[in-house]
C-alpha positions, 0 to 999 in steps of 0.5 A, a space after each residue: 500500500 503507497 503511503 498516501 492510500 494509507 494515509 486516507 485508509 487511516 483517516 477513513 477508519 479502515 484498519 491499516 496493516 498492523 506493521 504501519 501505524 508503528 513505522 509510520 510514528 518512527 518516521 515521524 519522529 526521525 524526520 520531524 524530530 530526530 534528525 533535527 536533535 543530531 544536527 542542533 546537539 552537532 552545532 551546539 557542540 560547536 559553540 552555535 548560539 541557537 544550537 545551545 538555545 534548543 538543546 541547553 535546559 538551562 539556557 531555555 530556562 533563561 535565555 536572555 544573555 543569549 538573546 544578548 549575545 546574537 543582538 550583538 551580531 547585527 539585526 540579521 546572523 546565520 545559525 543552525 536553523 538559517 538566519 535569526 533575528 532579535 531585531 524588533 524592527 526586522 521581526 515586525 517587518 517579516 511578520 508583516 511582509 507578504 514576502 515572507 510565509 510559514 510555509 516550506 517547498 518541500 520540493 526541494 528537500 532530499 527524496 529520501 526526507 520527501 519520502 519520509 514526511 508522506 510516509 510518516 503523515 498521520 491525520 489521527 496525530 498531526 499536531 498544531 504545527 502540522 497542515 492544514 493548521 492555521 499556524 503552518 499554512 499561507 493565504 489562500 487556505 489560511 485567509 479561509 480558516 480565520 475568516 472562519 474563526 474571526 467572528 468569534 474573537 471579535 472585540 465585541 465578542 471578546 467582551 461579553 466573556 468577561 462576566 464568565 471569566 470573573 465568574 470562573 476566576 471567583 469559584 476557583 478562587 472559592 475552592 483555593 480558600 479552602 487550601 492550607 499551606 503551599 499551593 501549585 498555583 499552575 494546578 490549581 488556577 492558572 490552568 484551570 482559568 483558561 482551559 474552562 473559558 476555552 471550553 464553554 467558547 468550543 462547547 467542551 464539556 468542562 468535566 474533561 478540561 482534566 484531559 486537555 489539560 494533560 493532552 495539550 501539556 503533552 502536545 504542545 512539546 512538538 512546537 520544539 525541534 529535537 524531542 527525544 522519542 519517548 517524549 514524541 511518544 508521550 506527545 503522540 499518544 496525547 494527540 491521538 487521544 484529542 483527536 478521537 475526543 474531537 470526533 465524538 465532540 463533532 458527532 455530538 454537535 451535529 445531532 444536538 449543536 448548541 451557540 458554541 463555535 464549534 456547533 457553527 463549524 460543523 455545521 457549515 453549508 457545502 461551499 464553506 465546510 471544512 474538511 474532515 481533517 481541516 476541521 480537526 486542525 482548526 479546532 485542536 489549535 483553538 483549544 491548545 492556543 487558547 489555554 497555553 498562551 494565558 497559563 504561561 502569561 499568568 504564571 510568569 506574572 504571578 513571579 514577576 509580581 513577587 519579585 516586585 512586589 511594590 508594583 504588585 501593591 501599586 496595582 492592588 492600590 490602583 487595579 485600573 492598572 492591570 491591562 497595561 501589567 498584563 502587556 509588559 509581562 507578555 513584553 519582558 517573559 513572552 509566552 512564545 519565545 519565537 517563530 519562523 518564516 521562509 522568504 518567498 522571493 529575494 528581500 532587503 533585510 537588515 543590511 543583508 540580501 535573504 534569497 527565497 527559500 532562506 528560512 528567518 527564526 524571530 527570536 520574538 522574546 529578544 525582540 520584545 527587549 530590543 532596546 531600540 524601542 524599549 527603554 531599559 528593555 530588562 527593567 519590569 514596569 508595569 507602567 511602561 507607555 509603550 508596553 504594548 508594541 511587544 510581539 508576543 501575539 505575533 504580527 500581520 496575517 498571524 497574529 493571534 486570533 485570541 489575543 484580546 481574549 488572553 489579555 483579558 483573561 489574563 487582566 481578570 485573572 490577576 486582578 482577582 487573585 490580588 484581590 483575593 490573596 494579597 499577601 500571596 507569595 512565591 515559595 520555593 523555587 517555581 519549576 519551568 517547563 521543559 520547552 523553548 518556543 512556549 516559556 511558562 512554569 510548570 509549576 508554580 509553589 505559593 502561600 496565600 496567607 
C-alpha cells in the first residue's frame, strides 16, 4: 500500500496493516524530530548560539544573555536553523511582509526526507504545527480558516466573556480558600482559568478540561525541534487521544449543536465546510492556543509580581492598572519565545540580501527587549507607555486570533487573585517547563496567607 492510500485508509477508519501505524510514528519522529536533535546537539557542540538555545535546559530556562549575545551580531546572523533575528524592527517587518510565509517547498528537500514526511503523515496525530493548521499554512487556505474563526474573537465578542471569566476566576478562587499551606498555583488556577473559558467558547464539556489539560501539556512539546522519542511518544499518544475526543465532540454537535463555535463549524453549508481533517486542525489549535498562551502569561506574572512586589501593591492600590501589567509581562517573559518564516522571493533585510527559500527564526522574546524601542528593555514596569508594541501575539496575517481574549483573561485573572490573596507569595523555587518556543512554569509553589 503507497503511503498516501494509507494515509486516507487511516483517516477513513479502515484498519491499516498492523506493521504501519508503528513505522509510520518512527518516521515521524526521525524526520520531524530526530534528525533535527543530531544536527542542533552537532552545532551546539560547536559553540552555535541557537544550537545551545534548543538543546541547553538551562539556557531555555533563561535565555536572555543569549538573546544578548546574537543582538550583538547585527539585526540579521546565520545559525543552525538559517538566519535569526532579535531585531524588533526586522521581526515586525517579516511578520508583516507578504514576502515572507510559514510555509516550506518541500520540493526541494532530499527524496529520501520527501519520502519520509508522506510516509510518516498521520491525520489521527498531526499536531498544531502540522497542515492544514492555521499556524503552518499561507493565504489562500489560511485567509479561509480565520475568516472562519474571526467572528468569534471579535472585540465585541471578546467582551461579553468577561462576566464568565470573573465568574470562573471567583469559584476557583472559592475552592483555593479552602487550601492550607503551599499551593501549585499552575494546578490549581492558572490552568484551570483558561482551559474552562476555552471550553464553554468550543462547547467542551468542562468535566474533561482534566484531559486537555494533560493532552495539550503533552502536545504542545512538538512546537520544539529535537524531542527525544519517548517524549514524541508521550506527545503522540496525547494527540491521538484529542483527536478521537474531537470526533465524538463533532458527532455530538451535529445531532444536538448548541451557540458554541464549534456547533457553527460543523455545521457549515457545502461551499464553506471544512474538511474532515481541516476541521480537526482548526479546532485542536483553538483549544491548545487558547489555554497555553494565558497559563504561561499568568504564571510568569504571578513571579514577576513577587519579585516586585511594590508594583504588585501599586496595582492592588490602583487595579485600573492591570491591562497595561498584563502587556509588559507578555513584553519582558513572552509566552512564545519565537517563530519562523521562509522568504518567498529575494528581500532587503537588515543590511543583508535573504534569497527565497532562506528560512528567518524571530527570536520574538529578544525582540520584545530590543532596546531600540524599549527603554531599559530588562527593567519590569508595569507602567511602561509603550508596553504594548511587544510581539508576543505575533504580527500581520498571524497574529493571534485570541489575543484580546488572553489579555483579558489574563487582566481578570490577576486582578482577582490580588484581590483575593494579597499577601500571596512565591515559595520555593517555581519549576519551568521543559520547552523553548512556549516559556511558562510548570509549576508554580505559593502561600496565600
Amino acid at each position: 500500500m503507497s503511503a498516501t492510500a494509507e494515509t486516507r485508509a487511516g483517516s477513513t477508519g479502515t484498519r491499516p496493516t498492523p506493521w504501519v501505524r508503528p513505522a509510520r510514528t518512527a518516521v515521524r519522529w526521525a524526520v520531524r524530530h530526530g534528525l533535527p536533535a543530531v544536527y542542533l546537539s552537532r552545532s551546539a557542540r560547536r559553540g552555535d548560539l541557537v544550537g545551545r538555545l534548543l538543546r541547553d535546559r538551562a539556557l531555555r530556562e533563561q535565555p536572555y544573555d543569549v538573546y544578548e549575545q546574537l543582538r550583538a551580531r547585527g539585526p540579521l546572523s546565520p545559525s543552525s536553523l538559517g538566519l535569526v533575528t532579535t531585531s524588533h524592527a526586522v521581526a515586525q517587518e517579516i511578520l508583516r511582509s507578504d514576502r515572507f510565509g510559514v510555509g516550506w517547498d518541500r520540493s526541494g528537500a532530499p527524496k529520501a526526507i520527501r519520502w519520509a514526511l508522506e510516509f510518516g503523515d498521520d491525520p489521527a496525530s498531526s499536531g498544531v504545527a502540522e497542515p492544514p493548521s492555521m499556524l503552518v499554512v499561507d493565504p489562500p487556505d489560511h485567509t479561509r480558516f480565520r475568516r472562519l474563526v474571526s467572528r468569534a474573537f471579535t472585540p465585541r465578542a471578546t467582551a461579553a466573556f468577561e462576566p464568565a471569566i470573573q465568574r470562573t476566576a471567583d469559584r476557583l478562587l472559592d475552592s483555593l480558600e479552602r487550601r492550607e499551606g503551599t499551593v501549585d498555583l499552575v494546578e490549581a488556577y492558572a490552568a484551570q482559568l483558561p482551559v474552562l473559558v476555552i471550553a464553554d467558547l468550543l462547547g467542551v464539556p468542562t468535566d474533561r478540561r482534566e484531559d486537555f489539560l494533560r493532552w495539550g501539556a503533552a502536545a504542545a512539546a512538538t512546537l520544539d525541534p529535537g524531542l527525544p522519542l519517548r517524549r514524541y511518544l508521550a506527545a503522540d499518544r496525547a494527540l491521538r487521544a484529542m483527536h478521537r475526543f474531537l470526533d465524538e465532540h463533532f458527532a455530538r454537535l451535529r445531532r444536538d449543536p448548541g451557540e458554541d463555535l464549534v456547533s457553527r463549524l460543523v455545521s457549515l453549508p457545502a461551499e464553506e465546510a471544512l474538511t474532515d481533517r481541516e476541521l480537526h486542525a482548526t479546532v485542536l489549535l483553538l483549544l491548545g492556543a487558547g489555554f497555553e498562551t494565558t497559563v504561561n502569561l499568568l504564571g510568569n506574572a504571578v513571579v514577576l509580581l513577587d519579585a516586585h512586589r511594590d508594583q504588585w501593591e501599586a496595582l492592588r492600590a490602583d487595579p485600573g492598572g492591570w491591562d497595561t501589567a498584563v502587556e509588559e509581562v507578555l513584553r519582558l517573559d513572552s509566552p512564545v519565545q519565537l517563530t519562523g518564516r521562509t522568504a518567498r522571493e529575494e528581500v532587503q533585510l537588515g543590511g543583508r540580501t535573504v534569497r527565497a527559500g532562506t528560512r528567518v527564526t524571530l527570536l520574538l522574546g529578544a525582540a520584545n527587549r530590543d532596546p531600540e524601542v524599549f527603554p531599559d528593555p530588562a527593567r519590569f514596569d508595569v507602567t511602561r507607555v509603550n508596553a504594548r508594541e511587544h510581539l508576543a501575539f505575533s504580527g500581520g496575517i498571524h497574529y493571534c486570533v485570541g489575543a484580546g481574549l488572553a489579555r483579558l483573561e489574563g487582566a481578570v485573572g490577576l486582578r482577582a487573585l490580588s484581590e483575593r490573596f494579597p499577601a500571596l507569595r512565591v515559595a520555593g523555587a517555581p519549576e519551568r517547563r521543559d520547552l523553548q518556543t512556549l516559556r511558562g512554569f510548570e509549576r508554580l509553589p505559593v502561600t496565600l496567607r
